[in-house]
Every structure is written in structure tokens, then in C-alpha cells.
N, C-alpha and C positions, 0 to 999 in steps of 0.2 A: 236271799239276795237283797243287797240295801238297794236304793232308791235315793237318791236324795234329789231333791225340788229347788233349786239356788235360788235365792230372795230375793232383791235388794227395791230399795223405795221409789213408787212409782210404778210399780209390776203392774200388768194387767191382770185380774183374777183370774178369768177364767184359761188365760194358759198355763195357769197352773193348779187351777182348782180344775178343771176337766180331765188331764191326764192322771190327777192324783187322784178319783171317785171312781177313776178304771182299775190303775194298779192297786190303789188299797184294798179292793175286793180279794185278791187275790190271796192265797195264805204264805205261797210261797215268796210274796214280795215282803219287803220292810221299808213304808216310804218316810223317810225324813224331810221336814222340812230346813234348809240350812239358810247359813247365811252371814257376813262379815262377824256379826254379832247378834245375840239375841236378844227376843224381844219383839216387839211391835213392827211393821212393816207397812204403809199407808199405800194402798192400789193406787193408781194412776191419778184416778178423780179425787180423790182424798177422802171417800165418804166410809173406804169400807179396810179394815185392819186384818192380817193376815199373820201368825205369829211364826217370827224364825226360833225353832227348840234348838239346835244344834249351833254351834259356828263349825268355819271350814274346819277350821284347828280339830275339831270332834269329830268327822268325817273324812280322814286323808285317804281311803281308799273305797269309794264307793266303786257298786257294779255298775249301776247304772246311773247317768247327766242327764237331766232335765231342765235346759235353760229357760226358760220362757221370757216375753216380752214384754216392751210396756213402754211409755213415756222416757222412763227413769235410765230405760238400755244407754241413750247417750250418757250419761253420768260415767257408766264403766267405761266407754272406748279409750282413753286417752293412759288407759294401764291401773296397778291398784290391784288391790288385795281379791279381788275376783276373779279378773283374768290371770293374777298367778295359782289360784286354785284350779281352774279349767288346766292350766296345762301341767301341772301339776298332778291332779289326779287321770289328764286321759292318759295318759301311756296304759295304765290298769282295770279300765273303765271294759265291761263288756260292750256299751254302749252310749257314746254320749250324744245328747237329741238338744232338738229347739223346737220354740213353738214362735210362732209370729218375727218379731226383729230383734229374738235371742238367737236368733242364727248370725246378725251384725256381730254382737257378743262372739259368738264361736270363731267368726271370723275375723278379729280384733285379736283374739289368742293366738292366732295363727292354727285353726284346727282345720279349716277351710279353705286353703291355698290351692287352687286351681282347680278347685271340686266347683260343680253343682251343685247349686243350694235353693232355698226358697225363703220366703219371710212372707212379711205383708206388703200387697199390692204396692204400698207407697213409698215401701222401704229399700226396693228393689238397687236403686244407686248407690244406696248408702254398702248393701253388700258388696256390690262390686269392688268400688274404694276400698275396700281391707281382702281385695285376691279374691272372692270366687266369681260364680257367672252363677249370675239370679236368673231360675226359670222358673216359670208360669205352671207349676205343677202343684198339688195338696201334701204331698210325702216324697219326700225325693231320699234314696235309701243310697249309700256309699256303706254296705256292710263288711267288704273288705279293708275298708276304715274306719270301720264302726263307728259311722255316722250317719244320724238320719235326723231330716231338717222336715218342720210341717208348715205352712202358712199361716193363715191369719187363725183365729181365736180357736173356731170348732173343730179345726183340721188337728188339733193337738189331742181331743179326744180318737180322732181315725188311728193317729199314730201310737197312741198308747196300747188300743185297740193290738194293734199291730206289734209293738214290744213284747206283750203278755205270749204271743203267737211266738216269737224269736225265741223267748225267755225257758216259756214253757211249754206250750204245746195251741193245736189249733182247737183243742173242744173248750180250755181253758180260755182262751181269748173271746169266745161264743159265749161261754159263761158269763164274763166279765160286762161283755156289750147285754146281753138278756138281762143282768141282774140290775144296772142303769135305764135299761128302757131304752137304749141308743138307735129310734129308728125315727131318723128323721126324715120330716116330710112338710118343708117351710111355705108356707105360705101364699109366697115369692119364689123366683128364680130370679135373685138380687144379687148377687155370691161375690159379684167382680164388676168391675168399673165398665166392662166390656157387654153388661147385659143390662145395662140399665144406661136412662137417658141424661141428656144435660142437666134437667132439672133436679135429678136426685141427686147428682155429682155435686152441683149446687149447694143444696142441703148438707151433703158428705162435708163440704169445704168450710159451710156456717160452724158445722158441730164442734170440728175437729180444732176450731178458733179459739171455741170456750174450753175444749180439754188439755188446751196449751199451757 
């Protein structure tokens, strides 16, 4: 079963380098990374490169979508050779996912219309604006539409987590999380805007200035 990881600049890494340290374990997977065109891809912050092998053109009928997020997501909304791949390949797609505000993405395609979805915290409006209804969940599964949307950054490993369980089975997906070490246990109970105070919010708003 392929895999493919959609690119484009600006990504945040870890929603696509998380779900992809799950599925490439796996043997029965084939994860691709794609993308407009290959080559180099610059993460969010610009410090760190991530390489698209494939373009969509190479990939017209993957099994499984992995959108993930990032800065750069606004770049797609407005149409372009990304979102006509997403609708393009989902009609065939066993599954096509998001992680963070690559769910904006899905729902810019039109893949998201009147479903329930998730993204990050912040992004919550911006889903709305393109038809779905943003809730406050980690995985939110539409499998009769073979969609499933994750929130912010580490929820994309839960979900992957969870695909391998769909895909292939549930001792396989125990494998996957065991062979990662996926047993977290943070520090904090920081997770959401709702469990932490002004002052961190504060900080959240300083940071988010400079990754602009």
C-alpha cells in the first residue's frame, strides 16, 4: 500500500516526519514523500529541509493522504496544483488524513464539507471558512468518508498510530507505536490554550511573531 506524505514549503516537520517514523516501520506500507515538484522543501522556520522524491504527476493513485501542516498551508488555499491533486486522487484513496491546518487544506478541496474536523488550536476559523465545523478533539475519524483529521503536531503520530490499526491490523499498529518508544509522558499538562494561563498564552503570542 503506498503512502504518500504531500510537501509543499513551509511544512511543519514534525506533522509529517511523526506519522511517517510510524508508517515506515511497517512493511506492508510504502511511504512517499511527494510534492508539486522535487527536491528540497524548507519547514516552517527555514532551518531545516525535508526532500520531496516524487511529484503528484508520479503518484496519481495513492492509498493512502497525508496532508500535514504548517505556515506555508495558506500558500495552497486560494487553488493550484495541490488541491487539484487532493481531489483528484481522493475519489481512490483508502484514506486521506491531516495533521495540524492540513485539514484547512482538505477543506479548501472541498473534502470537508459539512463534516467535522480538527486542526490546530488556532486554526479553528480558518476551517470553518472553507465548510467544516472545527471541534476540540485529537482524531476525529469520518471512515465512511474515509477521512480522518488530527490536531496539532503529536496528535499526527496518535493518528498514524491508528491508520496502521485500519490498514492492517491492531498487534501491527502495537508494533509500530513499541518500535518508536511512543509512550509519552510530558512534563506539563500544557496541550491546549485551556490548561495553561495568561502568561504562557503570552509567550505562545511572543513566539508565534517571530515564526511569522
Amino acid at each position: 500500500m503506498q503512502v504518500a506524505i504531500a510537501l509543499f514549503p513551509r511544512v511543519t516537520a514534525l506533522d509529517a516526519i511523526g506519522p511517517y517514523e510510524v508508517l515506515q516501520r511497517v512493511p506492508e506500507l510504502d511511504v512517499v514523500f511527494t510534492g508539486e515538484r522535487r527536491g528540497e522543501v524548507r519547514a516552517d522556520n527555514g532551518f531545516l529541509g525535508i526532500t520531496v522524491d516524487a511529484t503528484f504527476a508520479d503518484v496519481p493513485a495513492p492509498d493512502v493522504v497525508v496532508v500535514p501542516g504548517g505556515v506555508g498551508t495558506g500558500d495552497l488555499l486560494a487553488g493550484g496544483p495541490y488541491l487539484e491533486w487532493l481531489r483528484a486522487v481522493h475519489p481512490g484513496t483508502r484514506y486521506t488524513t491531516s495533521v495540524c491546518s492540513g485539514s484547512i487544506a482538505l477543506a479548501a478541496a472541498g473534502l470537508l464539507d459539512g463534516l467535522t474536523a480538527t486542526t490546530h488550536w488556532s486554526a479553528y476559523e480558518h476551517l470553518r471558512r472553507f465548510g467544516a465545523e472545527p471541534v476540540q478533539e485529537r482524531v476525529v475519524e469520518h471512515l465512511d468518508r474515509r477521512i480522518i483529521t488530527a490536531a496539532g503536531v503529536s496528535s499526527g503520530i496518535d493518528m498514524a498510530i491508528r491508520l496502521v490499526e485500519l490498514l492492517v491490523d491492531d498487534v501491527a499498529a502495537k508494533a509500530a507505536q513499541v518500535f518508536i518508544e511512543y509512550d509519552p509522558q510530558p512534563p506539563f499538562d500544557a496541550g491546549h490554550p485551556s490548561k495553561v494561563d495568561a502568561a504562557v498564552m503570552e509567550r505562545v503570542a511572543e513566539y508565534a511573531k517571530v515564526r511569522a
